[in-house]
C-alpha positions in Angstrom: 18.3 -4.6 -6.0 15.6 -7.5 -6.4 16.5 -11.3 -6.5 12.4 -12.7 -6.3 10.9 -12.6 -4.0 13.5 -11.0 -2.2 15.5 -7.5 -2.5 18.2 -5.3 -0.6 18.2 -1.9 0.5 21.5 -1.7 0.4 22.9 -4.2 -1.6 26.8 -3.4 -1.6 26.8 -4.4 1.7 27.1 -7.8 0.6 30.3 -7.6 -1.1 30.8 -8.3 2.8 29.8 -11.6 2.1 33.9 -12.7 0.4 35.1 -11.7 3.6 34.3 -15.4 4.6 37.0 -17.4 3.6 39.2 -15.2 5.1 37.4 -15.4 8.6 37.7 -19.5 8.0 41.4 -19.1 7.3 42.0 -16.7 10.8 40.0 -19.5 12.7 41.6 -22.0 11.4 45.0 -20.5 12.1 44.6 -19.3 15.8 44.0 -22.2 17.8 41.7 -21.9 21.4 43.1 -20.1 24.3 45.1 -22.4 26.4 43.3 -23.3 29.7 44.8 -22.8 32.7 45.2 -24.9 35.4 46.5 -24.5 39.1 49.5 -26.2 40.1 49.0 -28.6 43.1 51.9 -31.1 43.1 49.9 -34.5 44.3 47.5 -33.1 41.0 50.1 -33.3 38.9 51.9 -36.8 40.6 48.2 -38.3 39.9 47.9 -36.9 36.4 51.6 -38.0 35.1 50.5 -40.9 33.0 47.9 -38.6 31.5 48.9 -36.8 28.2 47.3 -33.6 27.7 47.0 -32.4 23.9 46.2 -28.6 22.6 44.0 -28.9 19.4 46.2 -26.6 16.3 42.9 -25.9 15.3 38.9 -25.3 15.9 36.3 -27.6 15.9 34.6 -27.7 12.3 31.1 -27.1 13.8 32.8 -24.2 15.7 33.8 -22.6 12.7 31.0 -23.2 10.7 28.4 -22.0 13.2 31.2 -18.5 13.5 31.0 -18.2 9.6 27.1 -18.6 9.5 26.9 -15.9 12.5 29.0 -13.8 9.9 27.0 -14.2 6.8 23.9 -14.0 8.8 25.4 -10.2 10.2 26.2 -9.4 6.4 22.5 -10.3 5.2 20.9 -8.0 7.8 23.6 -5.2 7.4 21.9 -5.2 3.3 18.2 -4.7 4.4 16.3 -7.6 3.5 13.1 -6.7 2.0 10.7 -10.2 1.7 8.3 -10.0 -1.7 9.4 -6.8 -2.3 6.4 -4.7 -4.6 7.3 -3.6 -8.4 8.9 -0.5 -8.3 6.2 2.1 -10.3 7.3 4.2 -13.7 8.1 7.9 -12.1 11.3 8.3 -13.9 11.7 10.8 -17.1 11.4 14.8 -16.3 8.8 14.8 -14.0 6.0 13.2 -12.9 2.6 14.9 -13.4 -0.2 12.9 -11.3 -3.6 13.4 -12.4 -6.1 12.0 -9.7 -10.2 11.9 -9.7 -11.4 13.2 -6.7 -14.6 13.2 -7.4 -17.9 11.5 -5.0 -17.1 8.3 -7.3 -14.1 7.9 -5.7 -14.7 8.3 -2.2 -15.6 4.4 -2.0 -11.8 3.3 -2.7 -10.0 6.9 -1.8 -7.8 5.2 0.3 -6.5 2.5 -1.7 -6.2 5.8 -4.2 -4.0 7.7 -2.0 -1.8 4.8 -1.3 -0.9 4.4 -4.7 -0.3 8.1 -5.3 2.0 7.5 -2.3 4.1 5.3 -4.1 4.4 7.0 -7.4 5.5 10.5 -5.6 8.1 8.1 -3.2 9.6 7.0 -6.7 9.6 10.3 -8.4 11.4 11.4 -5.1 13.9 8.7 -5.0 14.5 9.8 -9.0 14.9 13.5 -7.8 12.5 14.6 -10.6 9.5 16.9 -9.6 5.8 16.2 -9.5 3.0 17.7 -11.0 -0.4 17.1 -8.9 -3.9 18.1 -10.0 -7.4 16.9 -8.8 -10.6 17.1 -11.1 -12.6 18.0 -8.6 -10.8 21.1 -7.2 -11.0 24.6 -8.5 -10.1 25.5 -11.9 -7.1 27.8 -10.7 -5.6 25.1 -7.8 -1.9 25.1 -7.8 -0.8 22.0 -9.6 3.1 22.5 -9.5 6.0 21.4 -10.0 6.3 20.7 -6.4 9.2 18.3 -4.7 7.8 15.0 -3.3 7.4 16.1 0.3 5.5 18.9 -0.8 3.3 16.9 -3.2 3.0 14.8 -0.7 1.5 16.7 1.8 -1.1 18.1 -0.9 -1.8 14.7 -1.5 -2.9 14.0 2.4 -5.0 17.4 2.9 -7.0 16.5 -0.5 -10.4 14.6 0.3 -13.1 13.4 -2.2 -15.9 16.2 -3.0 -19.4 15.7 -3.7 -19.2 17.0 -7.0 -18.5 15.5 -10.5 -15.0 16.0 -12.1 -14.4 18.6 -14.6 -11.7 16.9 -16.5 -11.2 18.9 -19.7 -10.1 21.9 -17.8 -7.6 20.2 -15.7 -6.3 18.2 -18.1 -5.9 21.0 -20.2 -3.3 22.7 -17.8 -1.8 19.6 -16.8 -0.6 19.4 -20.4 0.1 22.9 -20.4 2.5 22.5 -17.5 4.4 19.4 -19.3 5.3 22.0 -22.1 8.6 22.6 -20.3 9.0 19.1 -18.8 9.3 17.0 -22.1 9.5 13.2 -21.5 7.9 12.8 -18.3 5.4 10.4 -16.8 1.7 10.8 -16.6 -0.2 8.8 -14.1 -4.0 9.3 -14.2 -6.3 7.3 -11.6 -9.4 7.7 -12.6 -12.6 6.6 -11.0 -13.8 4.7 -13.8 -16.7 6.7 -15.1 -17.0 8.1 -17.8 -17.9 12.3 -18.2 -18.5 15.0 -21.3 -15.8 15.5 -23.4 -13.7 12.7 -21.7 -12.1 11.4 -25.4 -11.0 15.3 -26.2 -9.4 15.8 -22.9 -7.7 12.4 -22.9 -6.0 13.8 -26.5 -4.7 17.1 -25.0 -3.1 15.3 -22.0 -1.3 12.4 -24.4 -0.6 15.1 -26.8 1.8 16.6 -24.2 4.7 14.1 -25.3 4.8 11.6 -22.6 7.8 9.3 -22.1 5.5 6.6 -20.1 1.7 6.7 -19.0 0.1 5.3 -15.8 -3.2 4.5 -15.9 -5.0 3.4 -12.8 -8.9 2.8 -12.2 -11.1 0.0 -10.4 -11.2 -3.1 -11.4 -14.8 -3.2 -11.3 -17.4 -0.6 -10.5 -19.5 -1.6 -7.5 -21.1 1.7 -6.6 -24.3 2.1 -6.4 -26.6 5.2 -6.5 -29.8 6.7 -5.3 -31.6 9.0 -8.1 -35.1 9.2 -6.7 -37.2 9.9 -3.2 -40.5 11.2 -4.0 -43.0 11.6 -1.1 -46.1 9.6 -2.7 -49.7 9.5 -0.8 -49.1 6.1 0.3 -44.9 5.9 1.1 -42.1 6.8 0.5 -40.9 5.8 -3.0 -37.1 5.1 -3.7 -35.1 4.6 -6.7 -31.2 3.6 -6.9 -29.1 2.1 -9.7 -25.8 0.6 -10.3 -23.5 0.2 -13.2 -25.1 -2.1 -16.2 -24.4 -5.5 -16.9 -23.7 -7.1 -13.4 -25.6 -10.7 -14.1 -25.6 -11.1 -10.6 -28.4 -10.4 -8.0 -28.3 -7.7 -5.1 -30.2 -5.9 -2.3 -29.1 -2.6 -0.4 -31.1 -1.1 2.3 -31.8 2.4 2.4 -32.2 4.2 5.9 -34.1 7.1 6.6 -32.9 9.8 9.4 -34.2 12.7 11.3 -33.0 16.0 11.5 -30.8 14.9 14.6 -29.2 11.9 12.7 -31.6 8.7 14.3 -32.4 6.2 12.2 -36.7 6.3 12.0 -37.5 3.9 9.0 -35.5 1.7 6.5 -36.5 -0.3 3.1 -34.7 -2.9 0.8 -34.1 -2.7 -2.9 -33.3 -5.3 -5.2 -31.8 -5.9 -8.3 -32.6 -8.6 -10.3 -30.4 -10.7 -12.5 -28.8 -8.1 -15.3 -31.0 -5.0 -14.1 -29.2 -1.9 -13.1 -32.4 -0.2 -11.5 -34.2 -1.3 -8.3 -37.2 0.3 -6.8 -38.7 0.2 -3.0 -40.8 2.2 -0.9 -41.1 2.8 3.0 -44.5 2.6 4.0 -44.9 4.6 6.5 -47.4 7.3 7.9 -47.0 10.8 6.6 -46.1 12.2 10.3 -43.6 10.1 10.2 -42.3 10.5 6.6 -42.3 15.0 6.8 -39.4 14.0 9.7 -36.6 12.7 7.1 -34.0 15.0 6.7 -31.9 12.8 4.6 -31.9 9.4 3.1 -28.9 7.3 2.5 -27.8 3.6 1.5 -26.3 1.7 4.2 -23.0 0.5 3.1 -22.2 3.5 0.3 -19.7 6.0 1.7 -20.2 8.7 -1.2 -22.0 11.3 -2.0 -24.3 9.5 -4.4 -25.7 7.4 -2.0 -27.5 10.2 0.0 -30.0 12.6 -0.4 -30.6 15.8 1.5 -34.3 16.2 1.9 -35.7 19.8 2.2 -39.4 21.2 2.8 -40.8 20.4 -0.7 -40.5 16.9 -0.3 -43.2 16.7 3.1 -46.7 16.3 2.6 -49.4 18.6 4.5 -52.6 17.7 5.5 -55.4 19.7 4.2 -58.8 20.8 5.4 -61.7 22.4 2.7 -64.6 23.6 4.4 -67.7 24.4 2.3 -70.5 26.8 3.4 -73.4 25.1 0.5 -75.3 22.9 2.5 -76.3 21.2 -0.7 -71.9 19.5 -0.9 -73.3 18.1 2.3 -76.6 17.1 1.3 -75.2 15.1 -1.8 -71.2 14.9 -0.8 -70.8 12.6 -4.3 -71.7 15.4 -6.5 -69.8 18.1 -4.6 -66.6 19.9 -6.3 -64.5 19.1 -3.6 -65.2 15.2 -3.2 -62.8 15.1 -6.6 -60.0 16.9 -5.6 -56.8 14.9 -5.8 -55.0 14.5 -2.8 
């Protein structure tokens, strides 16, 4: 029950509430206890003239601070709720929950979860089941029917994967799944990204006769990605991007780290004005540069901010030894003086 911005747990409590004029009309018919007094006789000689008088009823304020006290027991009794949130569409059949758990959506995966957690609560308050699937998870994961605890606890044990999502297959069995659940809710939160043979998918899980959809996605992309580290002769060259069309300026720094995790060199990109690619390069010596192990962008928890750096992207030093004493003689018009390093 929701009066804005405030609701009750258990409203019919406060059918407690006309129980108040007949609390006024009890203290209003039983007057205060007597008082009692001791009985000296010179007390009652000097008190003669004196005329004592027993109120037939309470004070107003009395009885209006005992009525408030009352009300106020009522209220609390219904479980006040203050600004109470809106109360999510998991009624119908069931409840099939479709979630991107992708390494797009590791940036807001908590804010994800939570509102999972609220859409399985109010399929559980319903009684109806839940379907749960993941498009990042094995093609032949259990998606249900489960009850809400135990969609619930899948829920919590699922974590983002480094891996894109491979939504045509899931959705696929989602909608096979809703072939005995006719009229339930779909709620899809997606990462906002877009993937191959999205638009086909999207048609098989709609086609599945949905009472009500849910659809849930960021509302604005802020990731931001690094697609290139190449080991050049004179640094380290970098390359991220972010998602086209942002008007506005930006720099990220990009750390380098050893094989034991420290920090050994670091460089900024930037993004101009309306340009989704930003270049940058860490000048550093080569020695240095064959120690990265991995390089990441400081500030991006997800998978597409790092990359894992193996033995083909160091640089070795090479030494060509010559035994024509004419390449020494005249080194400019020796073969090796035009080898490319």
């Amino acid at each position: 029950m929701s009066w804005l911005p405030l609701s009750f747990g258990a409203p019919m409590v406060l059918w407690g509430l006309l129980a108040l004029p007949v609390i006024w009309w009890l203290l209003r018919l039983t007057p205060p206890k007597p008082q009692t007094e001791v009985f000296p006789p010179l007390k009652i000689l000097a008190g003669v003239l004196k005329r004592e008088e027993t109120p037939q009823q309470s004070p107003w304020w009395l009885t209006l601070l005992r009525l408030l006290m009352a009300a106020l027991i009522v209220v609390a009794l219904a479980e006040p709720v203050f600004n109470p949130r809106e109360k999510l569409p998991a009624e119908g059949s069931a409840l099939a929950l479709v979630i991107d758990n992708d390494w797009a959506s590791a940036a807001d995966w908590g804010k994800r979860v939570a509102t999972a957690e609220r859409l399985i609560a109010d399929a559980g308050s319903n009684g109806v089941p839940v379907i749960i699937a993941f498009t990042a998870e094995k093609p032949n994961a259990e998606i249900g029917p489960f009850d809400a605890a135990t969609a619930l606890d899948r829920l919590r044990a699922a974590k983002p994967r480094p891996i894109p999502t491979d939504r045509p297959a899931v959705y696929a069995r989602v909608a096979a799944s809703l072939e005995s659940h006719p009229g339930a809710s779909v709620a899809v939160l997606a990462d906002g990204l877009a993937g191959q043979g999205d638009e086909a998918a999207f048609n098989t899980l709609l086609s599945s006769n949905a009472a009500r959809l849910v659809w849930a996605t960021s509302d604005r992309i802020s990731l931001t990605g690094l697609t290139g580290a190449d080991n050049q002769v004179d640094g380290f060259a970098l390359t991220a991007i972010r998602a086209p069309g942002d008007p506005a300026p930006a720099q990220v720094t990009a750390g380098a780290f050893d094989d034991k995790g420290r920090r050994i060199a670091d460089a900024t990109l930037t993004f101009s004005p309306g340009e989704s690619m930003a270049t940058g390069t860490m000048a550093v010596p080569f020695e240095l540069r064959n120690d990265f192990a991995s390089i990441a962008l400081d500030g991006e928890h997800q998978a597409g901010a790092l990359r894992v750096l193996d033995e083909s992207s160091k640089r070795r030093r090479v030494g060509l030894l010559s035994q024509s004493e004419a390449d020494q003689a005249q080194p400019l018009l020796s073969p090796l003086y035009y080898i490319l390093s």
